[in-house]
C-alpha positions as CSV (number, residue, x, y, z in Angstrom):
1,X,152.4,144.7,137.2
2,X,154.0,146.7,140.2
3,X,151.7,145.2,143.3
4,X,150.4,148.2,145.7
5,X,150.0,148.1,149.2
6,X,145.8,148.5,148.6
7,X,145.9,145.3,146.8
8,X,147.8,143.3,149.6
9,X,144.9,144.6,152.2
10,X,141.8,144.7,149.5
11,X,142.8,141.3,149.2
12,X,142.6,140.4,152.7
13,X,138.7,141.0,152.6
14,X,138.0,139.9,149.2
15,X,139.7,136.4,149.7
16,X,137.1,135.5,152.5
17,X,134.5,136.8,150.2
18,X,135.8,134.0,147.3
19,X,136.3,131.1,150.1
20,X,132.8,131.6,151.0
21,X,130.4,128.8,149.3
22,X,127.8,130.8,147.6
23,X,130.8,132.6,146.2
24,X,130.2,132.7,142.0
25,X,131.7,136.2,140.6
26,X,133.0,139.6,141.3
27,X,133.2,142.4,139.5
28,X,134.4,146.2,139.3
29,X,131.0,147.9,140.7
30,X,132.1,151.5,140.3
31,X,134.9,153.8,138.8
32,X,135.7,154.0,142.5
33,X,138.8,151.7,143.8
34,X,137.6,149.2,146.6
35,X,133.9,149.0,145.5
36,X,132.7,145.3,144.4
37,X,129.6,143.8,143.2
38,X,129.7,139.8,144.4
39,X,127.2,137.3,143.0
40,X,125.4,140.0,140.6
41,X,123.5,141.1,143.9
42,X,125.8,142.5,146.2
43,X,127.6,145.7,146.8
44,X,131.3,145.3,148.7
45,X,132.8,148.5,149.7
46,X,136.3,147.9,151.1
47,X,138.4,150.4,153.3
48,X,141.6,149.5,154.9
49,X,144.4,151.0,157.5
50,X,147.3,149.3,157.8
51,X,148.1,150.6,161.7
52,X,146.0,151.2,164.3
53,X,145.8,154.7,164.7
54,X,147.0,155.3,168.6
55,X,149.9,152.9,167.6
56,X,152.3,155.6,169.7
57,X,150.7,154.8,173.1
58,X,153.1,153.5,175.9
59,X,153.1,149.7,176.0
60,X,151.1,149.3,178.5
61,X,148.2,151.5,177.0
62,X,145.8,149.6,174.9
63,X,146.9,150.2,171.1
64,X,143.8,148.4,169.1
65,X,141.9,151.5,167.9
66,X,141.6,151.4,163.8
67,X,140.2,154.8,162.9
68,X,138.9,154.7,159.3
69,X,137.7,157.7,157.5
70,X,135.1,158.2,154.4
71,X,135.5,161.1,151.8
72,X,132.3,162.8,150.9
73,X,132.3,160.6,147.8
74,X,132.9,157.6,149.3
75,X,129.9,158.3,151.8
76,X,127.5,159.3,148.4
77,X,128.9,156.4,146.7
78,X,127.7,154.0,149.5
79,X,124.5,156.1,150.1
80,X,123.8,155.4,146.3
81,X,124.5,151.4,146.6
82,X,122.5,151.6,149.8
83,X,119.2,153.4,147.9
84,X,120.1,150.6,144.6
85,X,119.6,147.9,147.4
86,X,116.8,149.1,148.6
87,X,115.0,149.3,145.3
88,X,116.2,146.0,143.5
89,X,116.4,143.7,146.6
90,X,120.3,143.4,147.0
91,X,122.8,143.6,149.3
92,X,125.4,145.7,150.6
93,X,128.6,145.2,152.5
94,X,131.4,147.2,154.4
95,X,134.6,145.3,155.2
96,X,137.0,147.4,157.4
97,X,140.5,145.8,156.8
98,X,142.5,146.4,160.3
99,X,145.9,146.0,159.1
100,X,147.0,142.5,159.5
101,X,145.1,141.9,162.7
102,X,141.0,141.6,161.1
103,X,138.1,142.3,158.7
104,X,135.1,143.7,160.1
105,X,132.0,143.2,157.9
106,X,128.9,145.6,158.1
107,X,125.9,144.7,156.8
108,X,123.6,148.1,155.3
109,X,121.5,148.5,158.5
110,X,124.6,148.7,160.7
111,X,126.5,151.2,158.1
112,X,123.5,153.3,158.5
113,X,124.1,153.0,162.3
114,X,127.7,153.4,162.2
115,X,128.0,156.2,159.4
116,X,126.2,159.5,159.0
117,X,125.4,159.2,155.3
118,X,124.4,162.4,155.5
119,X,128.1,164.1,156.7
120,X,130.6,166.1,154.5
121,X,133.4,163.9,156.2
122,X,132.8,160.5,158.6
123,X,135.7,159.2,160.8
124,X,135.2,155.5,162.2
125,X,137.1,154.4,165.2
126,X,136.8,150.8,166.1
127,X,138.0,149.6,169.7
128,X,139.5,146.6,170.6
129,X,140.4,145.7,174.1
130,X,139.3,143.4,177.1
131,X,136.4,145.3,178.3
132,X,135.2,146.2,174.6
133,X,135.9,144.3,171.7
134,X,135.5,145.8,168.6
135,X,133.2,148.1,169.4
136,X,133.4,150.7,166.7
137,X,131.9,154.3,166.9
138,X,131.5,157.4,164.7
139,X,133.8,160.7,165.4
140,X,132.7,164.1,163.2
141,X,136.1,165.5,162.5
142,X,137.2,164.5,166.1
143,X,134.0,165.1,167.9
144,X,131.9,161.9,169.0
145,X,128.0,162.3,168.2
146,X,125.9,162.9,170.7
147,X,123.1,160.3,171.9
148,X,123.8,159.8,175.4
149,X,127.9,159.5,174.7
150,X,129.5,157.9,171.6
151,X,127.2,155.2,169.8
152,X,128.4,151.4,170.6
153,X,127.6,148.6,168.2
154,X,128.4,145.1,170.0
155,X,130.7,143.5,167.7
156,X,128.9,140.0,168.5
157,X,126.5,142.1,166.0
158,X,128.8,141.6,163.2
C-alpha cells in the first residue's frame, strides 16, 4: 500500500491521541477521510497543511501563519458530531496538523468560537510569532469577522 502524504500528517495527530493513557480504540467515524471516533465517546476531526501559508515572506517577516480551510461538508459534518455530543454526552475534537512544526487541539466550545458552523466556506488562520503565539482566528473568504477586529483565542486556552 502506496503511503499518501495525508497519512504521514493524519498520523502526526492520531499518534498523540494513542500515547495518551486513557487511549483504548479508534475507529473510522464517518465516510469522510480524517474523522475519528477514540474511546467509543469521542469525535476526532483532523485537518492538516503541510506549509504555512505566507511561507513567501522575506526572511525577516514572520512566516508562522497556517491557514486551514473547511468545505461546507466538512463544517456540517462537524456541526452533526457537535449536535451527537451534545445529545449522548461525548466529546469532540479538532486537531489542526501545522506541517511538521505542531498540532493544535480544539475542544467543541472553542470550534464553535473559532468556526462559523453556520458559513458555506470557513478559512482558519493560526498565528505564531513573539507577540502572539498561536493565536488562531476566522477569515470569510479573506475577510476577518467583525467583533471589534478579528476574534483571538489565547492559545494557553488550548
Amino acid at each position: 500500500m502506496k503511503i499518501q502524504e495525508q497519512h504521514l500528517y493524519h498520523g502526526a495527530a492520531l499518534t498523540q491521541i494513542v500515547q495518551h493513557q486513557s487511549f483504548k480504540a479508534l475507529n473510522r467515524a464517518s465516510k469522510k477521510y480524517g474523522h475519528y471516533i477514540v474511546n467509543t465517546d469521542r469525535h476526532v476531526f483532523v485537518k492538516y497543511r503541510t506549509k504555512p501559508e505566507d511561507e513567501t515572506k522575506p526572511e525577516d517577516e514572520d512566516k508562522s501563519s497556517w491557514i486551514h480551510i473547511f468545505s461546507p461538508e466538512e463544517l456540517s459534518t462537524i456541526d452533526d458530531a457537535i449536535d451527537d455530543a451534545i445529545k449522548h454526552n461525548k466529546k469532540v475534537f479538532l486537531c489542526l496538523v501545522c506541517g511538521q512544526t505542531t498540532v493544535c487541539a480544539l475542544d467543541a466550545d472553542q470550534i464553535q468560537v473559532v468556526l462559523d458552523l453556520t458559513k458555506k466556506r470557513t478559512t482558519m488562520d493560526s498565528r505564531g510569532g513573539s507577540v502572539w503565539p498561536q493565536l488562531p482566528r476566522i477569515r470569510e473568504q479573506g475577510q476577518t469577522r467583525k467583533q471589534g477586529a478579528t476574534q483571538l483565542v489565547p492559545w494557553q486556552s488550548f
